[in-house]
Residue, then its C-alpha position, 0 to 999 in steps of 0.5 A: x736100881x740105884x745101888x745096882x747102878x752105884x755099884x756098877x760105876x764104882x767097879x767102872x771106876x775101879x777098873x780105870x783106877x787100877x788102869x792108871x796104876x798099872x801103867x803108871x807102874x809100866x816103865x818104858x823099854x827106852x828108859x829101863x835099857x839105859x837103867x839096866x845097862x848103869x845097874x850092870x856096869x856098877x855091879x861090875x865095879x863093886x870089885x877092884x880093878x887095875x890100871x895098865x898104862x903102855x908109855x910109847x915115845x908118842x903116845x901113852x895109853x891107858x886102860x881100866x881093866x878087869x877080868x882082861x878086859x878094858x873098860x875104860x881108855x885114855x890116850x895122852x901125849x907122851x912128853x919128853x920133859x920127864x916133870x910134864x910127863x908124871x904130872x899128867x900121866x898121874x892126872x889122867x889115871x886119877x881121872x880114869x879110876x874117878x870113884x873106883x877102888x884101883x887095887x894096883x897100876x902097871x906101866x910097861x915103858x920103852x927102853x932099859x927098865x930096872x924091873x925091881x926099882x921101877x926105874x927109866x935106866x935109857x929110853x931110846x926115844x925119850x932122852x930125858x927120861x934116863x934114870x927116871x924113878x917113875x914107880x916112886x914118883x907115881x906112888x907118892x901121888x897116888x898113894x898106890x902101887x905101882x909096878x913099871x916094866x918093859x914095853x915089850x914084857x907087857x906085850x908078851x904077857x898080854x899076848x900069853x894071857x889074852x891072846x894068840x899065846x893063850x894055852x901054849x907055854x913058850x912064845x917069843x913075841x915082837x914089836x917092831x915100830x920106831x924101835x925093834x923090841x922082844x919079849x920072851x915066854x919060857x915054860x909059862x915064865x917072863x924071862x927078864x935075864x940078869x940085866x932086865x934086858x933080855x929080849x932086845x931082839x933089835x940088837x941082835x946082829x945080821x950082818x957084822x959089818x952092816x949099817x950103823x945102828x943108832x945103839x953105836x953097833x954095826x948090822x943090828x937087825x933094827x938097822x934094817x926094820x924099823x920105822x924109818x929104815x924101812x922109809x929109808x929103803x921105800x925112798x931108795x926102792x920106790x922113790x919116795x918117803x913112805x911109812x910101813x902102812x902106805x908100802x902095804x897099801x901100794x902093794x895090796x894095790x898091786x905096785x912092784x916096787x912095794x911088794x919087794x920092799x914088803x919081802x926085803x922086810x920079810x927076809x930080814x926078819x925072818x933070819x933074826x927069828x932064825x937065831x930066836x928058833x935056834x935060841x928059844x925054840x918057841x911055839x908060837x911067835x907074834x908079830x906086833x906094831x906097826x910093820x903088822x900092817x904089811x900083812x900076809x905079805x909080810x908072814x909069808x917072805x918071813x916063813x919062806x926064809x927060816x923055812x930055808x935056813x933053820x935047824x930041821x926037828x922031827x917035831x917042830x911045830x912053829x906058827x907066826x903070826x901077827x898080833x890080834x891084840x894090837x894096842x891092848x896087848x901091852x895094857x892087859x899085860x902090865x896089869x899082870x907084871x906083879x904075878x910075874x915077879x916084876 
């Protein structure tokens, strides 16, 4: 009787045992999520990765990417003291690749780019900067490599690789803030032209004896739509100094007045991508910064007037469209500026 009774509270006993072990083995779901999602992400990181950096004349923006995507962002001011300006830019991407193998950086900054030197020739919104050796500066602190570009290249790139371009071979790609910039796609190639400068799509002319351009020129279409001559036409039509995004916000509400600045913008647009069909013939052309914002109001002014005046094609097939990208567009690009010769 007494081993009978031993042996059944030992097996009682055992069985508590092996209890305790098997909750004790047990992990939580709330800790091994966070677990699981830190062994994931560093699996990710075991390969190298580049850093794409977009210099605006307000605001750089930087992304860790791989495989197109961001993984991680930064946005710093841009300064105008050129000194200030690599010193924390060189910090931030130190700070942004902390334990991670960068196997290259790629700039896209605004203005004139000598593509091979890596040099600033003349950012329109950042006047120190002019002949700035950015690509050799960064290289000597960060002992990495660096490709520096065009803005607006980077843009198209991302937009070709990433983007609303994905699958097509020519594309004419725009942005429009401050400045009025383009980058071309043809036959899959980013076409930089002899100077580096093509794509400056801002200069082209519209009325040759129109308004003074802050490039020196009369009628250049950026006279016309960007930024702060589309404020200049909202205080003259409306009454009142308003940015691109509050014009598309009095329309969208319904106000008279912003719709028509909305279809001027539209129709100044659309007969400078007249001559871009005419030059370029692309399939698709995207539409990004900060006049996006105007919307289908926008697109539609846009296509009703190269609708009118273009040469007409059996087999023209053209889509406008305004980016999806947005800001990454010209991140994810200026990773790829070395497999396009730049």
């Amino acid at each position: 009787m007494g081993d009978g009774k031993g042996n059944c509270d030992r097996s009682r006993n055992d069985g508590k045992e092996r209890k305790g072990i098997n909750e004790r083995r047990r992990v939580p779901h709330s800790i091994l999520c966070p677990i699981k999602r830190v062994r994931l992400f560093l699996e990710r990181m075991t390969g190298k990765m580049r850093i794409g950096v977009d210099i605006g004349g307000t605001n750089t923006k930087i992304g860790l990417v791989q495989d197109g995507k961001i993984l991680r962002r930064r946005t710093i001011p841009t300064r105008q003291d050129p000194e200030q300006a690599i010193g924390e830019l060189a910090n931030a991407l130190k700070e942004i690749s902390l334990g991670i193998e960068i196997e290259l950086i790629g700039i896209g900054c605004c203005g004139l780019i000598d593509h091979k030197e890596g040099i600033v020739r003349t950012p329109p919104n950042l006047p120190k900067w002019h002949n700035l050796k950015l690509k050799e500066r960064l290289e000597k602190i960060l002992n990495l490599k660096v490709f520096v570009g065009n803005d607006v290249n980077a843009c198209a790139l991302g937009e070709y690789l990433y983007g609303l371009g994905k699958g097509k071979r020519n594309l004419f790609v725009l942005t429009i803030g401050t400045g009025v910039g383009g980058g071309i796609i043809a036959d899959g190639r980013l076409i930089l032209g002899a100077n580096h400068s093509a794509g400056e799509f801002g200069h082209t002319i519209i009325f040759p004896e129109g308004r003074r351009c802050r490039c020196g020129n009369r009628g250049c279409l950026e006279a016309y739509i960007g930024q702060e001559n589309i404020r200049r036409m909202a205080k003259r039509i409306i009454g009142k100094d308003l940015t691109p995004k509050e014009v598309a916000i009095r329309a969208k509400e319904g106000e008279k007045k912003a719709i028509a600045v909305i279809e001027r913008v539209g129709y100044y647009l659309g007969l400078g991508l007249v001559n871009v069909c005419h030059l370029l013939d692309p399939e698709i052309i995207i539409i990004g910064g900060g006049i996006s914002g105007m919307g289908r109001r926008l697109l539609k002014k846009t296509e009703e007037t190269i609708k009118e005046r273009i040469m007409p094609l059996p087999k023209r097939r053209l889509e406008i469209r305004l980016s999806q990208l947005g800001p990454s567009a010209g991140i994810l690009g200026a990773t790829k500026f070395p497999e396009f010769a730049i």
